[in-house]
C-alpha positions as CSV (number, residue, x, y, z in Angstrom):
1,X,-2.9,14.8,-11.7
2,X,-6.6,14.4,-11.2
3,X,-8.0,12.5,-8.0
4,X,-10.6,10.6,-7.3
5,X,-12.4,9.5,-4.4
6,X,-13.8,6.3,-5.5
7,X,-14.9,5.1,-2.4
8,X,-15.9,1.4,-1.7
9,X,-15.5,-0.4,-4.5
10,X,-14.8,-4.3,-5.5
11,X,-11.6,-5.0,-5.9
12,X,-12.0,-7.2,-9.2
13,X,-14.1,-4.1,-10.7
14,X,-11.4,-1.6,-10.4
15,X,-8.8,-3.5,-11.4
16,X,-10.2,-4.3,-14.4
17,X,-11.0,-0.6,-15.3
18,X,-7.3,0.3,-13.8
19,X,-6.2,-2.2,-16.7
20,X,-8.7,-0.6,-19.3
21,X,-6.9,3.3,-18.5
22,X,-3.5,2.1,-18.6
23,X,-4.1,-0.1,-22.0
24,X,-5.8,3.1,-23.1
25,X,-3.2,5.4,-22.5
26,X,-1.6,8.0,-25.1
27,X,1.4,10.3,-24.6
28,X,-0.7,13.2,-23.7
29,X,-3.2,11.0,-21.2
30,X,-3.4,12.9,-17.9
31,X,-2.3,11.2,-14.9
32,X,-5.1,9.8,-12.3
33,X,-4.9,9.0,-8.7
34,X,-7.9,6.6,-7.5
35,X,-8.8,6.4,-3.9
36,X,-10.5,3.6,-2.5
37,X,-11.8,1.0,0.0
38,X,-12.6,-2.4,-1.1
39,X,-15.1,-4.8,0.0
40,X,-12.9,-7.7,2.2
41,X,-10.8,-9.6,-0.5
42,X,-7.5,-11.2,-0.2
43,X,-5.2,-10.7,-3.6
44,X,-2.1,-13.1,-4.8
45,X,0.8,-11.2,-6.7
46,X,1.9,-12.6,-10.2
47,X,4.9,-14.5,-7.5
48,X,1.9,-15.0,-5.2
49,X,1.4,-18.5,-3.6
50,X,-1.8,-20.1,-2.5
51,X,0.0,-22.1,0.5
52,X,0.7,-18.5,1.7
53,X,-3.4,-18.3,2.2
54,X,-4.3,-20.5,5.5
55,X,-8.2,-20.2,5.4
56,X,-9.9,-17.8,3.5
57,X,-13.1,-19.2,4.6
58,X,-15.6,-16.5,3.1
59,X,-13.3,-13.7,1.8
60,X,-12.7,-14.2,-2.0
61,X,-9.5,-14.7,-3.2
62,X,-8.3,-12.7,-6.3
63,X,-5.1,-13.3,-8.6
64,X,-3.9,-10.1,-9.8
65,X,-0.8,-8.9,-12.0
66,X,1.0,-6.9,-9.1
67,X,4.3,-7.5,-7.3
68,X,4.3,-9.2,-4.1
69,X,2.6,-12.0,-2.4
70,X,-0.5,-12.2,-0.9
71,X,-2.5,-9.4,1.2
72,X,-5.9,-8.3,2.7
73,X,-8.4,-5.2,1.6
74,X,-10.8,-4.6,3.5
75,X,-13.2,-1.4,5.0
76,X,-11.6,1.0,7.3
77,X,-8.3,0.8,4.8
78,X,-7.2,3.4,2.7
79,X,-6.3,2.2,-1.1
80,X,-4.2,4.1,-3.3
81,X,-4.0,3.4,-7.1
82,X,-1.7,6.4,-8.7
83,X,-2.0,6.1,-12.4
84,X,1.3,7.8,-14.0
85,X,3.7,8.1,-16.8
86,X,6.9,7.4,-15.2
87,X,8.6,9.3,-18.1
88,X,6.6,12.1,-17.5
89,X,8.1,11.9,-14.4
90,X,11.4,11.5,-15.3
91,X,12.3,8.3,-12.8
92,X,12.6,5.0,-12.5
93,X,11.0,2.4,-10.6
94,X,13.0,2.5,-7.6
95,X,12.3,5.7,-7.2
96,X,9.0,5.4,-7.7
97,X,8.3,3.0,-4.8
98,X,10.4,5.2,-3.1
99,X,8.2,8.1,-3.4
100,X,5.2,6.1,-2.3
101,X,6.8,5.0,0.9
102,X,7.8,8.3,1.1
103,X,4.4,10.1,1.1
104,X,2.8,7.3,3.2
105,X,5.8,8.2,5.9
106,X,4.4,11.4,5.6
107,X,0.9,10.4,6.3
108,X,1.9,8.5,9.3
109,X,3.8,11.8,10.5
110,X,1.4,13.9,10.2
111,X,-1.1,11.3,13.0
112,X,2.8,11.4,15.5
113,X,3.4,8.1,14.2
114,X,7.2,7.1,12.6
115,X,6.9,5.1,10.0
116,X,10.2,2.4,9.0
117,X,11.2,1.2,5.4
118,X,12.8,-2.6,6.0
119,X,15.2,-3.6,3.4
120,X,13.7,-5.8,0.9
121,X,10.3,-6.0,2.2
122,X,8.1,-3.0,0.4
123,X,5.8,-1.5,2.7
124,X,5.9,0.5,6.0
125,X,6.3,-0.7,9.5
126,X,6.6,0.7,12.5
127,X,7.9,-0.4,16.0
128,X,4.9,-2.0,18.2
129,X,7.2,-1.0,21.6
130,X,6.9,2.9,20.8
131,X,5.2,4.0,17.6
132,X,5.4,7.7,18.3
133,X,9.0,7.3,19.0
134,X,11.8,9.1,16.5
135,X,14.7,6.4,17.1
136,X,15.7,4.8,13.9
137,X,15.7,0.8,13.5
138,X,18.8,-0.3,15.0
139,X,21.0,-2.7,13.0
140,X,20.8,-5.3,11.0
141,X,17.1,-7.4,11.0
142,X,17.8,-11.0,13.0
143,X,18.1,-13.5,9.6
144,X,16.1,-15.5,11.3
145,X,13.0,-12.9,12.6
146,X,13.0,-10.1,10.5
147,X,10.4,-8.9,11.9
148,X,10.9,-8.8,15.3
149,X,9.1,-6.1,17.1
150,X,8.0,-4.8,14.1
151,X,4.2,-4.0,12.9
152,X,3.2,-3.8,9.0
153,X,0.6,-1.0,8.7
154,X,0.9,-0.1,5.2
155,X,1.1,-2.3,2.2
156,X,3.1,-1.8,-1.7
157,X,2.8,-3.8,-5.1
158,X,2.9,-2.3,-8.1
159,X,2.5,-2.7,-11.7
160,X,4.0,-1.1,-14.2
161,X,3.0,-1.6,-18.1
162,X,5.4,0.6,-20.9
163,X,6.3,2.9,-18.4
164,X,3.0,3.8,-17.0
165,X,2.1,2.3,-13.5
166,X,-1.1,1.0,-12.0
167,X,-1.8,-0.7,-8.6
168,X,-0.2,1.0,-5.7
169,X,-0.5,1.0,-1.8
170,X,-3.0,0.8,1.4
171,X,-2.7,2.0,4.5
172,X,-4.5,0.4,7.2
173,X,-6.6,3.4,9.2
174,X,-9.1,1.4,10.8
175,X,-10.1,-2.0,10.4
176,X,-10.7,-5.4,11.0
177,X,-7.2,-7.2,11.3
178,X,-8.3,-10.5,11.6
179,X,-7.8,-11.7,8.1
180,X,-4.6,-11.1,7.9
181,X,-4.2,-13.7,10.6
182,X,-5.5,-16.0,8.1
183,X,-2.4,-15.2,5.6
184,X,1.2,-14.9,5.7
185,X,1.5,-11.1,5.3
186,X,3.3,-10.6,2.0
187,X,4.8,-13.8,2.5
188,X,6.0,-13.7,5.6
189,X,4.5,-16.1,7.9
190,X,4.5,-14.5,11.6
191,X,4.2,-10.6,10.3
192,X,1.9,-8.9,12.5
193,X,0.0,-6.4,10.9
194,X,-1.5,-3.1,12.7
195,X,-3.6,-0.1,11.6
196,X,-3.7,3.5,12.8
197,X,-6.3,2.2,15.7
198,X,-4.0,-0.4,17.1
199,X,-1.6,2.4,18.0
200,X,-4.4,4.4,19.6
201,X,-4.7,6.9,16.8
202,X,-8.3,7.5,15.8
203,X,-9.6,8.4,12.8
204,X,-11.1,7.2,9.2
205,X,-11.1,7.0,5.7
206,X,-12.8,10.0,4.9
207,X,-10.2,11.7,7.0
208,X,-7.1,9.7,5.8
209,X,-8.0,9.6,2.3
210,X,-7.5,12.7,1.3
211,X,-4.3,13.2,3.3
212,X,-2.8,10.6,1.3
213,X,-4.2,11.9,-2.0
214,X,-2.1,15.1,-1.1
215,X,0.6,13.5,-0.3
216,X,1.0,11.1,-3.2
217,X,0.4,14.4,-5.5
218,X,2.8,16.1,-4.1
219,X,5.6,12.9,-4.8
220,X,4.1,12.5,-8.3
221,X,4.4,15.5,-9.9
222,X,7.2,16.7,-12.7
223,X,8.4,18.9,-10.1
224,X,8.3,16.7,-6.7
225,X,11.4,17.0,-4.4
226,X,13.4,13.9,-4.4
């Protein structure tokens, strides 16, 4: 897989040349992985809905052809676009996003902080009350709070076009969370969303970046443990 550290880029702009590769693509094409941090925009999945989007104010909002709902990009956030031929691979979807959760879990473990899947809602969380803590979520979410006590600090929607994928996943390092305030986080009205500063861990891109990269390669590859 070849990676590359993009840097900060427009969101519209590499989309576009994300849709360009995977048009492009032949049987032999070697898979990519892009790394990136976008200027502030906030993006609508192909289910997305505007009256998820309170007050954009100055920060453009973008339709794209991902899954999900609506979300924020922004500087100090990490941006993962892996590139692949999930035949290649040899797996399916599902196991695709669960290799992505998987490697940002990873990420988070390496900074002491546990990272949570949530049934249903693609992305990692983890628990605002003790971050660094090893317990596993306990039970079943409250139906009517989700949520509760819970913190989104890395973001999943995908793409995936005869059997190649592109878009991907961000993890919030350290940014500016005041636009998500503006949204319903992935449609969910009341998610809280945190980054890697919130919890008191302090680093940045150019430090997280390439920690992910690793650990996305090492998920993506022919012969990645399950």
């Amino acid at each position: 897989m070849q990676v590359r550290m993009l840097g900060r880029r427009s969101y519209a702009g590499i989309e576009a040349e994300m849709r360009d590769f995977t048009a492009a693509r032949e049987a032999g094409s070697e898979d990519q992985l892009w790394l990136v941090e976008h200027e502030p925009v906030y993006t609508l999945g192909v289910a997305g809905r505007v009256q998820h989007v309170h007050d954009a104010g100055d920060i453009p909002l973008v339709q794209s052809n991902r899954g999900g709902q609506v979300t924020y990009h922004g500087p100090g956030q990490v941006v993962a676009y892996p590139l692949v031929d999930l035949r290649r691979l040899g797996i399916y979807v599902k196991e695709y996003v669960y290799r992505l959760e998987q490697a940002l879990l990873k990420v988070l473990e390496e900074f002491g902080v546990t990272g949570h899947r949530v049934a249903g809602a693609p992305g990692i969380y983890v628990r605002l009350d003790d971050p660094f803590g090893h317990a596993a979520l306990a039970g079943p979410a409250l139906p009517g709070d989700p949520f509760r006590g819970l913190g989104k600090i890395a973001a999943l929607g995908i793409k995936v076009s005869n059997h190649c994928t592109y878009h991907g996943v961000a993890l919030n390092v350290a940014m500016d969370l005041g636009p998500f305030e503006r949204i319903d986080p992935c449609g969910y009205a009341g998610l809280r969303t945190v980054d890697l500063a919130t919890l008191g861990v302090h680093t940045d891109w150019a430090t997280a970046a390439p920690m992910l990269a690793q650990r996305l390669s090492a998920q993506l590859t022919p012969s990645a443990p399950p």
